[in-house]
C-alpha positions as CSV (number, residue, x, y, z in Angstrom):
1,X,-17.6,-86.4,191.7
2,X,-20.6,-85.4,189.5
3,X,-20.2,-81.7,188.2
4,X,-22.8,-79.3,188.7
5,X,-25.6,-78.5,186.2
6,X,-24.7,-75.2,185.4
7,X,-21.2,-75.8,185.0
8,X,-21.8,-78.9,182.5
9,X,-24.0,-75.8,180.7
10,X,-21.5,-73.4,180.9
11,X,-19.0,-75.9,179.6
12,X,-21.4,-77.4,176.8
13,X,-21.5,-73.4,175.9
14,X,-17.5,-72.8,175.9
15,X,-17.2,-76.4,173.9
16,X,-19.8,-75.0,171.0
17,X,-18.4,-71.7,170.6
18,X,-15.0,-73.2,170.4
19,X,-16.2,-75.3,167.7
20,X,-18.0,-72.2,165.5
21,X,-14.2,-70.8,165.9
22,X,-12.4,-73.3,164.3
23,X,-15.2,-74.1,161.6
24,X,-15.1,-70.3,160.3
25,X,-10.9,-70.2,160.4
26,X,-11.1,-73.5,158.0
27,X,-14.6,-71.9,155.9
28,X,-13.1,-69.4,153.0
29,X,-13.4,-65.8,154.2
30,X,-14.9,-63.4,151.5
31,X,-13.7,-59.6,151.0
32,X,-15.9,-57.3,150.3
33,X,-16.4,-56.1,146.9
34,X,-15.1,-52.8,145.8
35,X,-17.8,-52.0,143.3
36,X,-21.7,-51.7,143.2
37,X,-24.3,-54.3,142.2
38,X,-25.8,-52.2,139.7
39,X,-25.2,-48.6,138.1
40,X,-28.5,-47.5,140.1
41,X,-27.9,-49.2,142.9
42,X,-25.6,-47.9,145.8
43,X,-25.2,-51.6,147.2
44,X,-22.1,-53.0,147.0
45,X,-21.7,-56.0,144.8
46,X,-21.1,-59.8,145.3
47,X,-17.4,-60.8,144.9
48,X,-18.4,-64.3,144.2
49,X,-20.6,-63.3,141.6
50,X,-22.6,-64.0,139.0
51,X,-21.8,-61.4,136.3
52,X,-23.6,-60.3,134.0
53,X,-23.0,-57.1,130.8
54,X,-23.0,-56.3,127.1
55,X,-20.1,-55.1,125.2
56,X,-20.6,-52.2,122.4
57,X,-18.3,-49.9,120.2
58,X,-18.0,-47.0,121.5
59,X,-18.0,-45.1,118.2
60,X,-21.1,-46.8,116.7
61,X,-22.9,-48.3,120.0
62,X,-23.3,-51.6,118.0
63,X,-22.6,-54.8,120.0
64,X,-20.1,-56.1,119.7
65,X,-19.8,-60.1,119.0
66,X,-17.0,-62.6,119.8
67,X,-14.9,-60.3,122.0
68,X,-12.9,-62.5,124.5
69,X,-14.0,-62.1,128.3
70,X,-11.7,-63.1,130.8
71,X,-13.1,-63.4,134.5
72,X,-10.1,-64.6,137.4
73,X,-10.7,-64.7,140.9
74,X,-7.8,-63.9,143.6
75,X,-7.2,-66.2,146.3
76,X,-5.1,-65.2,149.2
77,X,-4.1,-67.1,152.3
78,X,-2.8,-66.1,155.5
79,X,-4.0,-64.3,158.7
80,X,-2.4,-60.6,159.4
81,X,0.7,-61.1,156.5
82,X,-1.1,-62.1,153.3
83,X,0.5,-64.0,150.5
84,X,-0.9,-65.4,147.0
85,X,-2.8,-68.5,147.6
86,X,-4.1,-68.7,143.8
87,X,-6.7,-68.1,141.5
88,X,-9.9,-68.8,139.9
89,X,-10.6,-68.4,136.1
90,X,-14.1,-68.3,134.5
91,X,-13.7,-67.9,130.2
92,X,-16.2,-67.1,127.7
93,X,-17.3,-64.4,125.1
94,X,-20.0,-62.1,123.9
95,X,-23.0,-63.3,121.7
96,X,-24.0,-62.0,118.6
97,X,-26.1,-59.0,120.7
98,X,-22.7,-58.6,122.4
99,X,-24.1,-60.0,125.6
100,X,-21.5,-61.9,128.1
101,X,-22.9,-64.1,131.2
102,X,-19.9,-65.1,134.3
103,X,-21.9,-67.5,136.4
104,X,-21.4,-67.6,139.9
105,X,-17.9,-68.9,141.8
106,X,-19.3,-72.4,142.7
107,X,-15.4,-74.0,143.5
108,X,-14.5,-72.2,147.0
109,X,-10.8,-72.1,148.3
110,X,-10.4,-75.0,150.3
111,X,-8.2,-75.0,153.9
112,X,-7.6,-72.6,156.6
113,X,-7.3,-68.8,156.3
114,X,-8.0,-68.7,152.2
115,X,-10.2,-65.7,151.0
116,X,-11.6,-64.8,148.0
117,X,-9.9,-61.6,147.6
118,X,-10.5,-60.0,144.3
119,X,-12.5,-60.4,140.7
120,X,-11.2,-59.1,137.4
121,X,-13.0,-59.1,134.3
122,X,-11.0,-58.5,131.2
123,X,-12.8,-58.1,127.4
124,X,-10.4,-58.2,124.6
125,X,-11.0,-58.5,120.9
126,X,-8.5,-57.6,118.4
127,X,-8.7,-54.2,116.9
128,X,-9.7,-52.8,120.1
129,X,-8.7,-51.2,122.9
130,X,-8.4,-54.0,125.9
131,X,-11.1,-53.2,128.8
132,X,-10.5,-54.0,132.5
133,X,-12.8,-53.7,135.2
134,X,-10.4,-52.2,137.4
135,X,-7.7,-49.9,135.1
136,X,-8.5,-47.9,132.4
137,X,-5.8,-47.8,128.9
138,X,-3.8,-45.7,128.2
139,X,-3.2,-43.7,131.2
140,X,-3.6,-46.6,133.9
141,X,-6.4,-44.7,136.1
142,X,-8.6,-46.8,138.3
143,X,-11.7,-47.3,137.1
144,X,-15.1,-46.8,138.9
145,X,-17.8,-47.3,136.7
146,X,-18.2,-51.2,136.8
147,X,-20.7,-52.5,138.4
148,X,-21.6,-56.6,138.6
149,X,-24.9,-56.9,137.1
150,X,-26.0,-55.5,133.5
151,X,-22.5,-53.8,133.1
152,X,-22.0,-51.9,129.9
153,X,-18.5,-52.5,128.3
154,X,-17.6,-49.5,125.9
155,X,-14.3,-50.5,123.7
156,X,-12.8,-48.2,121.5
157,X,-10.9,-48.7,118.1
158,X,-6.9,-49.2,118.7
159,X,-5.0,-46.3,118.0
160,X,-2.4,-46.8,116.0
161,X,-0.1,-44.1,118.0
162,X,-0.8,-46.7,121.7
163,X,2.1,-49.0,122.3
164,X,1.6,-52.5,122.4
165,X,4.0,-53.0,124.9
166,X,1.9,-51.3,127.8
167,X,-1.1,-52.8,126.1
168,X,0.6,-56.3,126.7
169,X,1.4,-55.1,130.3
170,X,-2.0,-53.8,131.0
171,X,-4.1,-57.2,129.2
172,X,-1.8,-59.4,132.2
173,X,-3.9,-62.8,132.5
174,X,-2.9,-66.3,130.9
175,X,-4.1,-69.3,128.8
176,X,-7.0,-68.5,126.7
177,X,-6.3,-64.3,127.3
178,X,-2.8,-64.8,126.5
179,X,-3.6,-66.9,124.0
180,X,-5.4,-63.9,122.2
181,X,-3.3,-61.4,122.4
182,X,0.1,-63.3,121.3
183,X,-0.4,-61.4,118.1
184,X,1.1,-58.5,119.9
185,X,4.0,-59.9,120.9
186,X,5.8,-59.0,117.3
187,X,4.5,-55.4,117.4
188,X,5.8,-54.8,120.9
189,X,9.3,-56.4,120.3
190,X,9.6,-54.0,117.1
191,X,8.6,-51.7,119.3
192,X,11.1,-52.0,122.2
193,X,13.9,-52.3,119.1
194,X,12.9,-49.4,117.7
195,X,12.4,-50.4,114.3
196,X,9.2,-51.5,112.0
197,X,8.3,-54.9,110.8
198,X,8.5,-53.8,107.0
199,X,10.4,-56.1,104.4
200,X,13.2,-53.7,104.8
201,X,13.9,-55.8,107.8
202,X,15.1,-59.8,107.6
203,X,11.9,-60.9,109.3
204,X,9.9,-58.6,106.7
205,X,11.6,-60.5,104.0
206,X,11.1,-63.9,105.6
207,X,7.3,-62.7,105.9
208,X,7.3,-61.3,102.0
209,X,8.2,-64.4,101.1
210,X,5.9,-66.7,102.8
211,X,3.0,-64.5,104.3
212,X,0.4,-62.9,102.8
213,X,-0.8,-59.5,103.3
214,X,-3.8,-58.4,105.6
215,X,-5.6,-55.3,105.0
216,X,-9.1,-56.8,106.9
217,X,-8.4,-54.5,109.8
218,X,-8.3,-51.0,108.1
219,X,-12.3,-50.6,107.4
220,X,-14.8,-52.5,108.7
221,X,-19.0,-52.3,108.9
222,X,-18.8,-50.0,112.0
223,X,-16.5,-47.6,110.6
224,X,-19.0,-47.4,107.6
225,X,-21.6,-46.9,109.7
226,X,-19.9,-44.2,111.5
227,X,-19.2,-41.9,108.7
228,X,-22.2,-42.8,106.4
229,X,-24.8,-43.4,108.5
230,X,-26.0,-46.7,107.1
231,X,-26.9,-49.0,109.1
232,X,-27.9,-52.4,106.8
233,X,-25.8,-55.2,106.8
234,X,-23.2,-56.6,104.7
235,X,-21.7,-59.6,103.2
236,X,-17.7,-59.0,103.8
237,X,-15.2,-60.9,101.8
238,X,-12.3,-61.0,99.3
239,X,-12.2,-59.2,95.9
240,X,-12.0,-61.8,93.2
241,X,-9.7,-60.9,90.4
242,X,-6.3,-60.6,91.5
243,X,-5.1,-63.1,94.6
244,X,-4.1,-62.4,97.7
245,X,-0.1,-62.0,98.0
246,X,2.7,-61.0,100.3
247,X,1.9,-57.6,97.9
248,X,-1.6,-57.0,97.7
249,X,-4.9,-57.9,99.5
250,X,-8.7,-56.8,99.3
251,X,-11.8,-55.9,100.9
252,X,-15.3,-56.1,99.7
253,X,-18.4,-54.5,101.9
254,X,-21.2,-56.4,99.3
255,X,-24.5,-54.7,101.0
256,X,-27.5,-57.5,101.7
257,X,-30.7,-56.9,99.9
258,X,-29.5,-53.8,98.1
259,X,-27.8,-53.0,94.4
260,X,-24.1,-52.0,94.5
261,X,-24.9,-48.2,95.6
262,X,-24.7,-49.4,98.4
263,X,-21.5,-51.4,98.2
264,X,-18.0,-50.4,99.5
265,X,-14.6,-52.0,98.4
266,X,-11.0,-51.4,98.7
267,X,-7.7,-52.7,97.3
268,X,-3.9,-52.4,99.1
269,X,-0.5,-52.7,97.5
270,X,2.3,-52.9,99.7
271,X,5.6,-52.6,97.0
272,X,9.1,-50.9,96.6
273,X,8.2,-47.5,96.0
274,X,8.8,-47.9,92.2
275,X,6.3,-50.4,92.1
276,X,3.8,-48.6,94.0
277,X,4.3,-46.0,92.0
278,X,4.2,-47.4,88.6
279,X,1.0,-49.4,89.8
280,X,-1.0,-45.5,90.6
281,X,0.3,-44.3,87.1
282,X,-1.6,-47.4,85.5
283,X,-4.7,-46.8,87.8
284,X,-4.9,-43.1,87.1
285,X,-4.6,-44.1,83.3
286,X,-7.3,-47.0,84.0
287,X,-10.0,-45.5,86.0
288,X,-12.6,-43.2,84.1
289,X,-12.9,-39.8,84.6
290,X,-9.9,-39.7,87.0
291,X,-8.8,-36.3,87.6
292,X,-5.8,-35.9,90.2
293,X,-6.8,-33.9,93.4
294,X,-4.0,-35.1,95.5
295,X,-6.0,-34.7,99.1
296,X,-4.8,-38.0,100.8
297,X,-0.8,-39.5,100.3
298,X,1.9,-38.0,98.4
299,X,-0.8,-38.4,95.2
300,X,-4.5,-39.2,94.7
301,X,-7.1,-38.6,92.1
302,X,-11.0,-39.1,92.2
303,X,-12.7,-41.2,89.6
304,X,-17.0,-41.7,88.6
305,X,-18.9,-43.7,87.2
306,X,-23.0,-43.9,87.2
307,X,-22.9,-46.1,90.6
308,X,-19.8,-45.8,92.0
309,X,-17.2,-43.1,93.1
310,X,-13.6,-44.1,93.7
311,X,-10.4,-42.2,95.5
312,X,-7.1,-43.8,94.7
313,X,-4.0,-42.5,96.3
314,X,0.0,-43.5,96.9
315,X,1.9,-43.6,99.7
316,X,5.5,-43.1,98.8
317,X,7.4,-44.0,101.8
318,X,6.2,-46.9,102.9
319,X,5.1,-48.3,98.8
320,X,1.2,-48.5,99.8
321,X,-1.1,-48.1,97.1
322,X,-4.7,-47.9,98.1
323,X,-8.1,-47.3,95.7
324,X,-11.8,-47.5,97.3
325,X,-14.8,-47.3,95.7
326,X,-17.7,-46.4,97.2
327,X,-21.7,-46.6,96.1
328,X,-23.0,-43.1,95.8
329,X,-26.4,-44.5,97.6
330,X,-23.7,-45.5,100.6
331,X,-21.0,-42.5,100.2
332,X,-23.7,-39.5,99.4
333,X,-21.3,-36.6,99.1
334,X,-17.4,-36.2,98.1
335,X,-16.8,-35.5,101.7
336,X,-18.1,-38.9,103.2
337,X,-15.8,-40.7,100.4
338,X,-12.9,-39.2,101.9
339,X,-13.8,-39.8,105.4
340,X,-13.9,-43.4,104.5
341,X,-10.8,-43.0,102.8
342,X,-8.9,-41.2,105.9
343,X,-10.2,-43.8,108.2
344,X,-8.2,-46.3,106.3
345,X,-5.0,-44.3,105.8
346,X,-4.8,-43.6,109.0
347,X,-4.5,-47.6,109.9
348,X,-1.9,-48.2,106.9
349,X,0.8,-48.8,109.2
350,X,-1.1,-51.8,110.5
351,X,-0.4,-53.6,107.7
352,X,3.4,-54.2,109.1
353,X,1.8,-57.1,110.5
354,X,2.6,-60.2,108.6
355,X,0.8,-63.5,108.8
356,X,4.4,-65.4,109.1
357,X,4.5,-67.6,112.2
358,X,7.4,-66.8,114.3
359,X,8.2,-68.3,117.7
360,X,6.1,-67.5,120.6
361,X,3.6,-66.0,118.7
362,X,-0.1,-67.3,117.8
363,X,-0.5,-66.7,113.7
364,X,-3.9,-65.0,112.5
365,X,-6.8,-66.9,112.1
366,X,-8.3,-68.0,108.5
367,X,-10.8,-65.2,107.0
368,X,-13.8,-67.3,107.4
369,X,-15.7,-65.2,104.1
370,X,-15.8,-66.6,101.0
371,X,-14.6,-64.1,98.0
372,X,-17.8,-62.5,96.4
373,X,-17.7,-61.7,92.6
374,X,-17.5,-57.5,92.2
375,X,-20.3,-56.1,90.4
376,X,-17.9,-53.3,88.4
377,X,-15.5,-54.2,86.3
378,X,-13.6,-51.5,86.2
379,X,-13.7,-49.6,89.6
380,X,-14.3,-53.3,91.9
């Protein structure tokens, strides 16, 4: 019996819908994003991307180069109860104008019922205070000011008083982010047992035996710049002179294209308290000029010379001996000297972290400068 023409249409109708069903349940489903396109832009953004922003210090506004940027995708699965169904990642990091580009998701979830759920971009460099685009550290507030396209990624100097432990918690992510961050890991354990990683303590002794000490992280160019105002570049390296050691370590801010008014240097001792200080008796005794002021430590005196100033002071507790010196073209007044000087003090407690390998735990990379030869030869 031959059916009639309008119910072969109306069945050629049912058939085609039917198949637009069951292509969309198996085509991935895409939520919609929770944040805008742009900042001037009320739009809401695409969740599949690209991505596209420039990451600066927030104390100087200067870009800021090589900063990790970690972009994952969520995948769910499921229709009314939701589960995991995995993730995407995307890995890169900021150029030397602190520019980062995440292209778009080209890989879609494959099967039934999979959505593209959620995007997280994570920017983490050392010395600085993780950024998510979701949370905000310390404090763990939501964030609302990213947006997908020309974002503007503002990271702030660590604080030495922050705990690595809810750092740790609030980085999250794996391989190359986890990777980065594994330096933590021996802060945070101290942390949770309530002691300090100081030779005091076996591992400290293991590390004063084999590791050398670090003091690259207590100044660096945008510091400078924030308290002097000078904004040329520089050539950053070891002192010559004395090694490095499990003891002592140096820094050297060598200006480009000017004379060494400009320059900026500093050396750390880390001894028994003895030592350290026995080793500010000989400076004060070395140094021209010196005349004890004691305005930073336990002791400190200021010493001059036609180019440079210098401000040497001890730390008793913890052994630390620190002297910077200073161009007078870069550090104008006796106020900005000290200001440099503060901003280092305040960071002294970072050099409880050793360069010793230790299980689980990712040891710091090679200084990549070569050591310079210091223009003074007495305050270098």
């Amino acid at each position: 019996m031959k059916m009639p023409k309008m119910s072969r249409i109306r069945w050629k109708q049912t058939l085609l819908i039917a198949f637009v069903v069951v292509l969309a349940r198996c085509a991935p489903f895409v939520y919609q994003a929770g944040f805008s396109e742009r900042s001037d832009l009320a739009r809401a953004g695409n969740l599949l991307g690209p991505y596209t922003g420039r990451v600066v210090n927030s104390g100087t506004g200067k870009p800021v180069a090589k900063a990790l940027v970690y972009a994952s995708w969520e995948i769910v699965r499921g229709v009314g109860f939701v589960a995991p169904g995995g993730s995407s990642v995307y890995v890169t990091h900021t150029d030397t104008d602190g520019q980062y580009t995440i292209p778009k998701l080209a890989t879609l979830p494959k099967g039934a019922s999979r959505a593209v759920a959620n995007f997280r971009l994570v920017v983490y460099l050392r010395g600085y205070v993780a950024y998510r685009s979701d949370r905000v550290f310390p404090g763990d507030e939501r964030r609302f000011d990213f947006v997908q396209l020309d974002n503007r990624v503002s990271l702030e100097r660590w604080n030495p008083n922050l705990s690595h432990v809810e750092h740790l918690r609030f980085i999250g992510g794996g391989g190359a982010l986890r990777k980065a961050s594994t330096w933590e890991v021996q802060a945070a354990v101290a942390q949770i047992e309530g002691r300090p990683l100081t030779a005091g303590d076996p591992d400290g002794d293991a590390a004063s035996k084999t590791g050398l000490l670090d003091a690259s992280e207590l100044l660096d160019e945008d510091d400078i710049e924030e308290v002097t105002g000078y904004n040329g570049g520089f050539r950053v390296a070891r002192l010559k002179g004395m090694p490095r050691t499990a003891r002592y370590d140096s820094r050297h801010f060598r200006a480009e294209g000017k004379t060494q008014r400009f320059d900026a240097a500093y050396r750390v001792w880390r001894l028994k308290a003895r030592a350290a200080e026995r080793r500010y008796t000989k400076l004060l005794a070395t140094y021209p000029k010196a005349q004890p002021k004691d305005e930073l430590g336990d002791r400190s005196f200021r010493s001059q010379d036609k180019d440079i100033d210098a401000l040497v002071w001890l730390v008793k507790k913890s052994g630390v001996v620190v002297a910077l010196t200073c161009g007078r073209d870069l550090c104008k007044t006796p106020k900005k000297l000290l200001m440099v000087a503060k901003t280092i003090h305040d960071r002294l407690n970072q050099l409880d972290d050793d360069d010793t390998p230790v299980p689980g735990v990712m040891p710091r990379p090679v200084n990549p400068f070569q050591p310079v030869q210091p223009r003074n030869p007495v305050l270098k």
